[in-house]
N, C-alpha and C positions, 0 to 999 in steps of 0.2 A: 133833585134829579142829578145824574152823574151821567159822564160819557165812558163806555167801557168797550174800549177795543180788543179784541179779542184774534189772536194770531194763531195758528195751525197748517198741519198740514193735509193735503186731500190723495186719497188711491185711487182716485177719479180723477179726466178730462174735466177744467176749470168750469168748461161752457154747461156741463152732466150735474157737475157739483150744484152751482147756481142755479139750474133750471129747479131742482130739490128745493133750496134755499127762495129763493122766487113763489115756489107755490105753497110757502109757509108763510107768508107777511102777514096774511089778517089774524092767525093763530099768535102772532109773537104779535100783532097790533091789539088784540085781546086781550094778552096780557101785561100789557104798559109797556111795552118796548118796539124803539120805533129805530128802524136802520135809516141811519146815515150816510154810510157807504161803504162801500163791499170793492176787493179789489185782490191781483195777486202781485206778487214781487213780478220787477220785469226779468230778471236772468232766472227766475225759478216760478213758472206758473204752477206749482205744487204746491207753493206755502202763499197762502190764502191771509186776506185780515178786513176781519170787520169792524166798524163804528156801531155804534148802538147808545139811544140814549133809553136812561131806563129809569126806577127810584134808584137802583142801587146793582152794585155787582153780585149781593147775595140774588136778588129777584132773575137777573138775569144765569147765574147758574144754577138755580132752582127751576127754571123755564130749561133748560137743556138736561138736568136730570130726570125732569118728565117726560123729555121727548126725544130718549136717550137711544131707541130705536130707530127714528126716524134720521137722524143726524148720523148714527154708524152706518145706514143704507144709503146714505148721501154721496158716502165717501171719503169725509171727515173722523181721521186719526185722532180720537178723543186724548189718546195717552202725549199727542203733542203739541196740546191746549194751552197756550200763555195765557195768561188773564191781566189786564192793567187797569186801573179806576181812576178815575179825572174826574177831579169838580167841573158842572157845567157851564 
């Protein structure tokens, strides 16, 4: 398992974003990934970052390449997606 925090930014109201995000948990709990925690910058509630643990960073951008519609009507700037991997 790995912990993969995942940073971006949203063109969406943080609270808009999340409600999105929120009523996708069993779909990404389906898929072996279980959020940790979700949170934004406190001087920029635009840039967003989540925790996720998962098998791997691949599994988890493979889980967003399928759900690559849902996450662009979210409000989530795909093109300013950081990716980081940590041993769990």
């Amino acid at each position: 398992m790995a912990t993969v925090y995942i940073t971006f930014e949203i063109a969406k109201d943080f609270e808009d974003w999340k409600e999105v995000f929120d009523d996708d948990q069993e779909n990404l709990n389906e898929n072996g990934i279980e959020t940790l925690a979700v949170g934004y910058e406190l001087d920029n509630p635009s840039k967003v970052r989540i925790a996720l643990s998962a098998e791997s960073l691949e599994a988890v951008q493979e889980f967003m390449q399928g759900n690559n519609e849902t996450i662009e009507d979210s409000g989530h700037i795909i093109e300013t997606t950081v990716f980081e991997e940590f041993s769990d």
